[in-house]
KEKE-3310 file (N, C-alpha, C; in steps of 0.2 Angstrom, whole numbers, plus 5000, padded with zeros to 4 digits):
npx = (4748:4754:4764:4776:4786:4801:4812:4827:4835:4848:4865:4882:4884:4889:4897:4893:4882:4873:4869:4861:4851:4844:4840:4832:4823:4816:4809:4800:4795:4786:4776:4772:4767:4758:4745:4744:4735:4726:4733:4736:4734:4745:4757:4759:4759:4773:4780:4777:4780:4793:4797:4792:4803:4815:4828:4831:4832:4819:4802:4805:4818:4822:4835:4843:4838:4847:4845:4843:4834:4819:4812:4799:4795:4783:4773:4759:4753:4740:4735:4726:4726:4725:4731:4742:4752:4764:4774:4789:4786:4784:4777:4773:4782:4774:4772:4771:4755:4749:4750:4742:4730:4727:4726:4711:4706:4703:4701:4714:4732:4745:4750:4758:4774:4769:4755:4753:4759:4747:4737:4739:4736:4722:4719:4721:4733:4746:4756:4773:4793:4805:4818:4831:4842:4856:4854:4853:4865:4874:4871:4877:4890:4893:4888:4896:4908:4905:4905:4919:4924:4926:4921:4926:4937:4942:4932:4915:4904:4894:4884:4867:4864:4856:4851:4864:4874:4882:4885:4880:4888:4900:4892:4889:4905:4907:4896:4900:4912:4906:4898:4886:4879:4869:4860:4844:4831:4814:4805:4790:4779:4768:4758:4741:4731:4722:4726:4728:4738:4749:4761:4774:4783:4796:4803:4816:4824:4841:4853:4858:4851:4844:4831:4815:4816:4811:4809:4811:4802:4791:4784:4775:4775:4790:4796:4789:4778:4762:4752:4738:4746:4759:4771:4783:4794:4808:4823:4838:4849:4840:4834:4840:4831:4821:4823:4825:4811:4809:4802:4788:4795:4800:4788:4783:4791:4790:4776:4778:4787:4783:4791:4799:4796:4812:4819:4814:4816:4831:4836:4831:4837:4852:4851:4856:4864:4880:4879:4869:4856:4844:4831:4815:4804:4787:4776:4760:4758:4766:4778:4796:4807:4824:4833:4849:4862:4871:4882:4878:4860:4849:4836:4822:4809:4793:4785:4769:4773:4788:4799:4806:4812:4818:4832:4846:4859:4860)
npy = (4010:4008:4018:4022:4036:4039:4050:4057:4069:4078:4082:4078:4065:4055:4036:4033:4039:4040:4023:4025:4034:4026:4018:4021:4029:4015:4009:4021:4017:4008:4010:4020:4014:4004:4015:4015:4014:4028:4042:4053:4048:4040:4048:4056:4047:4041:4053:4058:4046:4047:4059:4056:4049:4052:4052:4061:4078:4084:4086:4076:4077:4088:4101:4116:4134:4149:4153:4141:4136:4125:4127:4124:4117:4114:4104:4099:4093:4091:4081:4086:4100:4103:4113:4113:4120:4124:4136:4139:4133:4130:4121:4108:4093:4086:4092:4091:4086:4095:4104:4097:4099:4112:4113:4105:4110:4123:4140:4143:4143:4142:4143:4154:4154:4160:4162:4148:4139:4142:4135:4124:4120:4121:4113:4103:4096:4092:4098:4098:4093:4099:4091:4083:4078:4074:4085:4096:4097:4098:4109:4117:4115:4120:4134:4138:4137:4146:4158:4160:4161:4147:4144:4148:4163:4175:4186:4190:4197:4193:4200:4199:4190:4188:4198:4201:4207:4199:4189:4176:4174:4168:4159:4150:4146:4138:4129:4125:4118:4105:4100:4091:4094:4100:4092:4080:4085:4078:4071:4064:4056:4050:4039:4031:4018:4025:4032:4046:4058:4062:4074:4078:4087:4089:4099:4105:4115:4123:4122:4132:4144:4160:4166:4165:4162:4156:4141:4131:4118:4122:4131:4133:4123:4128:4118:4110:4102:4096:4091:4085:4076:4075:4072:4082:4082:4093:4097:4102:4117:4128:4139:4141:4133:4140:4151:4147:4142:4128:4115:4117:4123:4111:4102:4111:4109:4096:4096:4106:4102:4089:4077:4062:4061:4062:4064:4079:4083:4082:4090:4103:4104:4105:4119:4124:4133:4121:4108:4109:4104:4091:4080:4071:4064:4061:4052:4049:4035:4029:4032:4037:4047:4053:4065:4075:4087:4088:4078:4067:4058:4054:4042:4030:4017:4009:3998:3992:3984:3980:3967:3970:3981:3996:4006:4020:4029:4040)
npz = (5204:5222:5229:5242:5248:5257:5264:5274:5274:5267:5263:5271:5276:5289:5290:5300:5305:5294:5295:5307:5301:5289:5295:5303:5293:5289:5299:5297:5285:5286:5296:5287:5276:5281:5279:5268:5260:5260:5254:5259:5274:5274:5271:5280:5292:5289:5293:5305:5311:5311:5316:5329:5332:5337:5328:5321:5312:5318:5325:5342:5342:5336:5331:5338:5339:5341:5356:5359:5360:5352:5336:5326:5308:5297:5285:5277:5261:5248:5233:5229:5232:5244:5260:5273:5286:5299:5306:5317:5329:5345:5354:5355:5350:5338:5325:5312:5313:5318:5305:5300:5305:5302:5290:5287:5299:5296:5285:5283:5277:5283:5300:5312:5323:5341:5336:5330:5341:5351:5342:5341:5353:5357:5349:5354:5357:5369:5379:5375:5379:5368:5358:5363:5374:5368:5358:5365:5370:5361:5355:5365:5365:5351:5350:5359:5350:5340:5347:5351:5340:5332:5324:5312:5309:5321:5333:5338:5345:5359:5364:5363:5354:5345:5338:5332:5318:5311:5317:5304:5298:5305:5307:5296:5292:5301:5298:5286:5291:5297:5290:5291:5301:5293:5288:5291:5288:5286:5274:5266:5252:5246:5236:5232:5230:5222:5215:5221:5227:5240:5249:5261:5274:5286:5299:5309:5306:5305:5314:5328:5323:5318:5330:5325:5310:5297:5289:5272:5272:5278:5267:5255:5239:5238:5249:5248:5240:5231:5218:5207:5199:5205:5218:5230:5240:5249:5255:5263:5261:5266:5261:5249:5242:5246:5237:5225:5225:5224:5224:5216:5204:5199:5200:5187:5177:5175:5171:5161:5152:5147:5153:5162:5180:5189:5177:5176:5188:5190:5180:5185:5197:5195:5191:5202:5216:5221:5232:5240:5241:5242:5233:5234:5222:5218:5204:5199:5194:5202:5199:5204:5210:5215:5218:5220:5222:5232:5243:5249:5251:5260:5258:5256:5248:5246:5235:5228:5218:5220:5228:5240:5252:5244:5247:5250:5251:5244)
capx = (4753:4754:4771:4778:4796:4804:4819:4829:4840:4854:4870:4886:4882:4895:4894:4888:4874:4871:4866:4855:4844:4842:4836:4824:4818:4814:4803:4795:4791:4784:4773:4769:4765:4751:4740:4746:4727:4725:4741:4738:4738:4754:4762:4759:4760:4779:4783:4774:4785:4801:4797:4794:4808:4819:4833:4831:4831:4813:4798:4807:4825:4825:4841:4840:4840:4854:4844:4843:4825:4819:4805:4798:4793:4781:4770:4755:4748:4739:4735:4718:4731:4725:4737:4742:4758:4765:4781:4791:4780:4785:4773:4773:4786:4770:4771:4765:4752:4745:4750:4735:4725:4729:4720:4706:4702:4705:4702:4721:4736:4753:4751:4767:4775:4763:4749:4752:4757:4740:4730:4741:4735:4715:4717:4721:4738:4749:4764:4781:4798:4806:4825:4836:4849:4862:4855:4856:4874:4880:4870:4882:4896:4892:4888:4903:4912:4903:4905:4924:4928:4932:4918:4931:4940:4940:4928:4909:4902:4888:4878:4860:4866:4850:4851:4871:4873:4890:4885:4878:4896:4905:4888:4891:4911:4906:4893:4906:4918:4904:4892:4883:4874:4863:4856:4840:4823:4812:4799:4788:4777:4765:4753:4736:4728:4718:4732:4729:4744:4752:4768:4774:4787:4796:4811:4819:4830:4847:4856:4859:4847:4841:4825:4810:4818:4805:4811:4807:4798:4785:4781:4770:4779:4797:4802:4783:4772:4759:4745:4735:4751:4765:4773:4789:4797:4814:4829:4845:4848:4832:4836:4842:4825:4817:4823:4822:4806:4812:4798:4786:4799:4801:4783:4782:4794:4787:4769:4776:4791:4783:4799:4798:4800:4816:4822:4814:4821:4839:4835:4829:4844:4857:4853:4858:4871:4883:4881:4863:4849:4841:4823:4812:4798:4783:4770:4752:4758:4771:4786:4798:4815:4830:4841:4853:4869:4875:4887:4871:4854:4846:4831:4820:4804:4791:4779:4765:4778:4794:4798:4810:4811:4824:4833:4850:4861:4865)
capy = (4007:4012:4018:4027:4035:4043:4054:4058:4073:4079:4084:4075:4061:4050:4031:4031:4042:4035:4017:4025:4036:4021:4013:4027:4027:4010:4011:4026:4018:4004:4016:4023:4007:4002:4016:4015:4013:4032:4043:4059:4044:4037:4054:4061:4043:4041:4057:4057:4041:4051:4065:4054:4044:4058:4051:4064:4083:4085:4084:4078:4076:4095:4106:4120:4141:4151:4156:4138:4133:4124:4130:4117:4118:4106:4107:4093:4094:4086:4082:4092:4107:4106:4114:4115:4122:4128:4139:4142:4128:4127:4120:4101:4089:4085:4098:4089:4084:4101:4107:4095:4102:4119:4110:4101:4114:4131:4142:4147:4138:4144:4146:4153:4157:4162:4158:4140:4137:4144:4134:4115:4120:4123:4108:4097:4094:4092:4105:4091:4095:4098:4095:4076:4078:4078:4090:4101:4095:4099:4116:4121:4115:4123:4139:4141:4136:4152:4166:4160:4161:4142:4143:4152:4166:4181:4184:4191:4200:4188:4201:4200:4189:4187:4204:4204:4206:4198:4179:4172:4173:4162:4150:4147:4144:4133:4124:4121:4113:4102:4101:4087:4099:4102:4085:4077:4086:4072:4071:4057:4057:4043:4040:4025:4014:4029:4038:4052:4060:4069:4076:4081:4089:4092:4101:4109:4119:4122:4122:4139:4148:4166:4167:4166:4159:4152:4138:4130:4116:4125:4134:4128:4126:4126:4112:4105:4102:4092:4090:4079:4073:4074:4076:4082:4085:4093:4094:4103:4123:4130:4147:4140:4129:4145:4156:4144:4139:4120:4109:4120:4123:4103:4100:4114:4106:4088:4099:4107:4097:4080:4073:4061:4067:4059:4070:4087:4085:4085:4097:4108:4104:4108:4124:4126:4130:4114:4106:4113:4104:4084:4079:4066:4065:4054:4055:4047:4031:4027:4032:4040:4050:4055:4072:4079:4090:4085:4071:4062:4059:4047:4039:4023:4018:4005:3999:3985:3981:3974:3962:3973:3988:4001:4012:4023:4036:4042)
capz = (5209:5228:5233:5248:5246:5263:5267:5280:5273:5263:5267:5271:5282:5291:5290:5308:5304:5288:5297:5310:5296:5286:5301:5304:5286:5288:5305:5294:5279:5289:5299:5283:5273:5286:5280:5262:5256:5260:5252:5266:5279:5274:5268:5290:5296:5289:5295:5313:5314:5312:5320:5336:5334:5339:5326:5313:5314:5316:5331:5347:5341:5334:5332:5343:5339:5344:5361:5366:5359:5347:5331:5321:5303:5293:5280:5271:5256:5245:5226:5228:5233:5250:5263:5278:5287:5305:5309:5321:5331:5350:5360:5353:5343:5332:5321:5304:5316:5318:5301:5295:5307:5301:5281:5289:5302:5298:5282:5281:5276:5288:5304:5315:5330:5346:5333:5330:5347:5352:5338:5345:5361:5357:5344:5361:5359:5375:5378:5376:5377:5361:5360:5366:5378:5365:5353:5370:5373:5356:5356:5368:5362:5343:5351:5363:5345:5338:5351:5351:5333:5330:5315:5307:5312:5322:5338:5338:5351:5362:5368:5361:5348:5339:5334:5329:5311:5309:5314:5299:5294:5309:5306:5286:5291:5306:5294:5283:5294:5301:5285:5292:5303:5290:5286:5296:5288:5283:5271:5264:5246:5244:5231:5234:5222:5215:5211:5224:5230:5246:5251:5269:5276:5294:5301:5315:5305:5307:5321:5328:5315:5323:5329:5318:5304:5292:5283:5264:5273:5279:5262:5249:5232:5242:5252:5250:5233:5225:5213:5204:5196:5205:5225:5231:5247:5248:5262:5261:5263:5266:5259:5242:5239:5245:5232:5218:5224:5221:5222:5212:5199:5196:5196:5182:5172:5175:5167:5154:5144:5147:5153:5168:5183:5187:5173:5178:5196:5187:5176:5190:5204:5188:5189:5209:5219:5221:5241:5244:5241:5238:5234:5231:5220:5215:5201:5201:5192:5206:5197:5208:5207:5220:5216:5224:5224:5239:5243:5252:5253:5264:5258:5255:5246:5245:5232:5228:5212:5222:5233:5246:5251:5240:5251:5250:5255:5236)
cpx = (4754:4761:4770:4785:4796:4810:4819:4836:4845:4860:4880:4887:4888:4893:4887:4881:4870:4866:4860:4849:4842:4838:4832:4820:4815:4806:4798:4790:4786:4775:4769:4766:4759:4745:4741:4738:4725:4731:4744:4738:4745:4758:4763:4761:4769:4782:4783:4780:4794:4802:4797:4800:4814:4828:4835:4828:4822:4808:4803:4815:4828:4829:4836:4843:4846:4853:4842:4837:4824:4811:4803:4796:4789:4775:4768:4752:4747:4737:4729:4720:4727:4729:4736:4748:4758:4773:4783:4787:4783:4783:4773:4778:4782:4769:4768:4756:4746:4745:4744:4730:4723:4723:4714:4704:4701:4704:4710:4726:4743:4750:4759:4767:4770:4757:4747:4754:4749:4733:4732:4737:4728:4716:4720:4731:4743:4755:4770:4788:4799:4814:4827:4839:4856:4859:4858:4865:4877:4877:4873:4888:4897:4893:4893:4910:4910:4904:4913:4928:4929:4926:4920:4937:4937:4934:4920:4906:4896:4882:4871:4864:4864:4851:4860:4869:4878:4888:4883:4888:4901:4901:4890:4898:4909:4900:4897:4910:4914:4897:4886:4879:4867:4856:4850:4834:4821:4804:4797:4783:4773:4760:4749:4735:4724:4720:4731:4737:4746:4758:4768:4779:4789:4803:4812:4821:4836:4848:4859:4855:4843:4834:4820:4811:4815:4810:4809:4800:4791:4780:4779:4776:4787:4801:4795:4778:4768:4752:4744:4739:4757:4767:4778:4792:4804:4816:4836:4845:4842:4831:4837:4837:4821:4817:4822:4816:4804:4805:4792:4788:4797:4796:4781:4784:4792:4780:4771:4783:4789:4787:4796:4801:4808:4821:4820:4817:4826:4838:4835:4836:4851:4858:4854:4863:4871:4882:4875:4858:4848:4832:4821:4807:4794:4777:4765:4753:4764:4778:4790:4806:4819:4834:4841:4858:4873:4878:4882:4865:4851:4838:4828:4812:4800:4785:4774:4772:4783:4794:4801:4810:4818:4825:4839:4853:4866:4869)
cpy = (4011:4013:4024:4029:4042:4046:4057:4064:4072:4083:4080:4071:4055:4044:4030:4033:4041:4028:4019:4029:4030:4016:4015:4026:4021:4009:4017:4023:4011:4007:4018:4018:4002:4009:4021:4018:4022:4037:4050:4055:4043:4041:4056:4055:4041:4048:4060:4052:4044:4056:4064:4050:4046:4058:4056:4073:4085:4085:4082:4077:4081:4100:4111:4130:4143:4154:4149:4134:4130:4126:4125:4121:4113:4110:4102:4097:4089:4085:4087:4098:4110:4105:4117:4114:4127:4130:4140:4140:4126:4123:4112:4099:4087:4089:4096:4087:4088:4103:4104:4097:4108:4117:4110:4106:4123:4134:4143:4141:4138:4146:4147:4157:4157:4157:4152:4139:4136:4139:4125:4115:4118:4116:4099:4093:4097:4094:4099:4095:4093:4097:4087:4080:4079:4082:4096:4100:4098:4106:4120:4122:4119:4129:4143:4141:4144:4159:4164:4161:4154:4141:4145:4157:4174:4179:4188:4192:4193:4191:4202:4198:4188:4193:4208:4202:4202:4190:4177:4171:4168:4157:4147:4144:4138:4126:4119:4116:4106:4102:4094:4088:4100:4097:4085:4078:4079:4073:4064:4058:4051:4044:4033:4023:4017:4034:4043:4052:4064:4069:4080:4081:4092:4094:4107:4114:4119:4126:4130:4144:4156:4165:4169:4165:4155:4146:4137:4125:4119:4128:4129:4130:4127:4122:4108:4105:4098:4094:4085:4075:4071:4076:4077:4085:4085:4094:4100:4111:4128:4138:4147:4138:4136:4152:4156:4140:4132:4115:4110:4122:4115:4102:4104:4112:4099:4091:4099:4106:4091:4075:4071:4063:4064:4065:4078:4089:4085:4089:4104:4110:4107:4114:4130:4126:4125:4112:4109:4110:4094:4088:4074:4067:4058:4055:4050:4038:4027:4029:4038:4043:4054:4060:4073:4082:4089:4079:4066:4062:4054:4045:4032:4024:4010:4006:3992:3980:3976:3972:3964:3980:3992:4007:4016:4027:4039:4048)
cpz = (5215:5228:5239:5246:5254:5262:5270:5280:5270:5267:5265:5277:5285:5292:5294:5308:5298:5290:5302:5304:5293:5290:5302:5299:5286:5292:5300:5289:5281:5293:5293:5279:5274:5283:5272:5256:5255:5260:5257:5271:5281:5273:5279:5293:5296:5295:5303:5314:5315:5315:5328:5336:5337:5335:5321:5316:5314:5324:5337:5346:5333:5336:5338:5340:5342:5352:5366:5363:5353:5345:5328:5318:5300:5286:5276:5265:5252:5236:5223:5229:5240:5253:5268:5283:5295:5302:5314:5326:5338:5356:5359:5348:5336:5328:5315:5307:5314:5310:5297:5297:5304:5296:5282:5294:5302:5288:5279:5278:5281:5293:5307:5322:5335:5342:5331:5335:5347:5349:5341:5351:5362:5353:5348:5362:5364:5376:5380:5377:5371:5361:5363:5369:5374:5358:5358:5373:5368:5354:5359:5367:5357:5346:5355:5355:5342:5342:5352:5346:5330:5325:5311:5310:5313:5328:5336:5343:5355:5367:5363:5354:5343:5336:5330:5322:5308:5313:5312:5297:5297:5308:5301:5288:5297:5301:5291:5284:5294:5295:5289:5299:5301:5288:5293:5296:5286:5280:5269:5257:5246:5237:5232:5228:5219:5216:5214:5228:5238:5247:5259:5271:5283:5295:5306:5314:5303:5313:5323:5323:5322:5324:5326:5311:5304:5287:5276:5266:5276:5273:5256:5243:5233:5243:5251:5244:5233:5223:5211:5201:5199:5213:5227:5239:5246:5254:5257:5264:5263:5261:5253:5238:5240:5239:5226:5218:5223:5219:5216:5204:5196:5194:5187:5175:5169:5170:5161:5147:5144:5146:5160:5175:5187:5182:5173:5185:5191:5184:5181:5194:5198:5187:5197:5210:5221:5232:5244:5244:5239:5237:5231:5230:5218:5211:5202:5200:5197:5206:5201:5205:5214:5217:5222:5220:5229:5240:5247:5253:5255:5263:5257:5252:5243:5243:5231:5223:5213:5229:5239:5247:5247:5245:5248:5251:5249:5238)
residu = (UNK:UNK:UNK:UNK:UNK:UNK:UNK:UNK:UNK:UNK:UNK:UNK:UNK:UNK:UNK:UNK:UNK:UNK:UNK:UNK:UNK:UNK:UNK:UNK:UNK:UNK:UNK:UNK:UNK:UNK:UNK:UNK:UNK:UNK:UNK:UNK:UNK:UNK:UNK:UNK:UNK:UNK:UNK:UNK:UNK:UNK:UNK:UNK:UNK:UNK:UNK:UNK:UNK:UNK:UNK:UNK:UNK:UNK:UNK:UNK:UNK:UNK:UNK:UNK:UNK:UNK:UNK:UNK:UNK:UNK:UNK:UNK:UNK:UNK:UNK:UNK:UNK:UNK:UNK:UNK:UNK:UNK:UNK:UNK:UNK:UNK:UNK:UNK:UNK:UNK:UNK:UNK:UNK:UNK:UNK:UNK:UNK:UNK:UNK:UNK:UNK:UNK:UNK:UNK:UNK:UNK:UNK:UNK:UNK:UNK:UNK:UNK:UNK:UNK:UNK:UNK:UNK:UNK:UNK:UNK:UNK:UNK:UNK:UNK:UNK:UNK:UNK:UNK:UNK:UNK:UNK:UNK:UNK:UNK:UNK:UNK:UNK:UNK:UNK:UNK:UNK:UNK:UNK:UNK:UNK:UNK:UNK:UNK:UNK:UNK:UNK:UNK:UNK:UNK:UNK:UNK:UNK:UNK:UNK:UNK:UNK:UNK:UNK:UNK:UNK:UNK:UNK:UNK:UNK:UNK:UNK:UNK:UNK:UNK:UNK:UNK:UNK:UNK:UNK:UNK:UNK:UNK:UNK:UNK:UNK:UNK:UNK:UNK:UNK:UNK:UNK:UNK:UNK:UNK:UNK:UNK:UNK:UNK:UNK:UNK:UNK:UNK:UNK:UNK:UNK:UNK:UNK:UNK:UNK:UNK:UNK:UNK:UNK:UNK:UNK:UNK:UNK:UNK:UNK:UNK:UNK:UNK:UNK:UNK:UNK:UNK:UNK:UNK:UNK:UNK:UNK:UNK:UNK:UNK:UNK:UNK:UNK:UNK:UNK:UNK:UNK:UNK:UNK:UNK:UNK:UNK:UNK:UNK:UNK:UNK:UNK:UNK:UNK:UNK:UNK:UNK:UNK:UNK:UNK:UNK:UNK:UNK:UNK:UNK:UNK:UNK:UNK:UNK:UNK:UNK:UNK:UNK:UNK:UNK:UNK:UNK:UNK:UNK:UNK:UNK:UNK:UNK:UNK:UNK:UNK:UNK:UNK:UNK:UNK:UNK:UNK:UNK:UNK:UNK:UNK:UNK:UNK:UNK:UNK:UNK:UNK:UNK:UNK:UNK:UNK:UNK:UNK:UNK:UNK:UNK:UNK:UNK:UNK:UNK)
# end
């Protein structure tokens, strides 16, 4: 059975942003559903759609570092365990784009920084801005919030801030107030009518994040998995997923308790911090599953099986 399943990040989402993702997700899976027949078309074609749509933390409607700039993350792979990943990607919003190229034209699997500029550039893609007008509006506001103290308390120097040691501690209280900061990676998971799989994954970040900060979506086995059996793309605090290795772990479990997967994502997430992390997954037969700990995760998913689309912001 063919299915797609999209997401639009975890977090704690306000109605109002709740009904525009949902909205997104839909245009995505629509996007993604036209090139269902092949599951690495529809896994890049969702995500390409969200990443241009500027509505979701990703390609041209990505947060911005603490210098102003925006870094992209992304990262395909497929059920064959090929892969392909940029970081810290400034030269174009298409970053999944390139990350395929990365699979399909290059020995490696990650490129970053400089280096994936450099490789978008030679693989034809045209230098865009990265960044809306109000992620830049509300960059300056968050960050006047941060050199002021009002992410918590107490002040913080602002000279050469990338290298102070003492603001991650007003960002996490400023997160806090404002969790819904965190929300807006977007990944996608399909699977075609001869059960090949892909998973794809895209993200700006978070908002203020030091420069060079590597997310989970980027890394294999983190924010971004599949194999012959199974694909998952996750969303949430990228440092949580990267430490439990998350989507990697699920698959493992999905391998070796012979529990659906549905039931080894919970299993998995059960064993995380509370308020950190969604994911959605899909195995070969189309069967799919939603976790999170987070009070929201915004996603949708269409298959040959039903007659509408299934969405939510569980």
């Amino acid at each position: 059975m063919r299915r797609l399943i999209v997401h639009g990040g975890a977090g704690r989402i306000a109605p109002e942003h709740g009904a525009e993702a949902l909205e997104g997700l839909s245009g995505a899976l629509e996007a993604g559903w036209g090139e269902i027949d092949d599951a690495t078309e529809a896994a890049v074609a969702a995500v390409r759609w969200m990443e241009d749509s500027g509505k979701f933390n990703c390609g041209r409607g990505a947060v911005l570092n603490l210098q102003g700039r925006a870094e992209l993350d992304a990262a395909l792979m497929t059920g064959r365990q090929q892969a392909g990943a940029v970081s810290n990607l400034t030269y174009t919003p298409k970053a999944i784009a390139v990350a395929r190229k990365v699979m399909e034209e290059t020995p490696h699997v990650l490129l970053c920084g400089r280096g994936a500029d450099r490789f978008a550039k030679a693989m034809g893609f045209p230098r865009e801005t990265i960044g809306t007008s109000a992620r830049r509006k509300l960059y300056r506001e968050l960050r006047s919030d941060l050199v002021n103290g009002r992410g918590g308390h107490g002040r913080w120097s602002d000279r050469k801030p990338s290298r102070h040691p003492a603001w991650w501690e007003p960002l996490k209280r400023l997160v806090h107030v404002h969790p819904e900061l965190l929300h807006g990676t977007v990944g996608a998971v399909a699977v075609d009518a001869r059960g090949r799989i892909a998973a794809a994954t895209s993200t700006g970040g978070i908002f203020l994040k030091m420069e060079g900060r590597v997310s989970d979506s980027s890394l294999v086995g983190c924010g971004t998995y599949a194999d012959r059996d199974v694909g998952l793309s996750a969303t949430g605090i990228g440092e949580v997923i990267i430490r439990y290795t998350l989507t990697r772990s699920i698959a493992e479990l999905y391998h070796l308790r012979h529990e659906g997967v549905q039931a080894a994502a919970d299993r998995a997430l059960a064993t995380l911090p509370r308020d950190a992390v969604g994911v959605i997954a899909l195995d070969r037969k189309g069967r799919f599953a939603v976790a999170k700990n987070t009070k929201n995760l915004a996603w949708a998913t269409r298959s040959d099986g039903e007659r509408s689309v299934r969405q939510g912001l569980s």
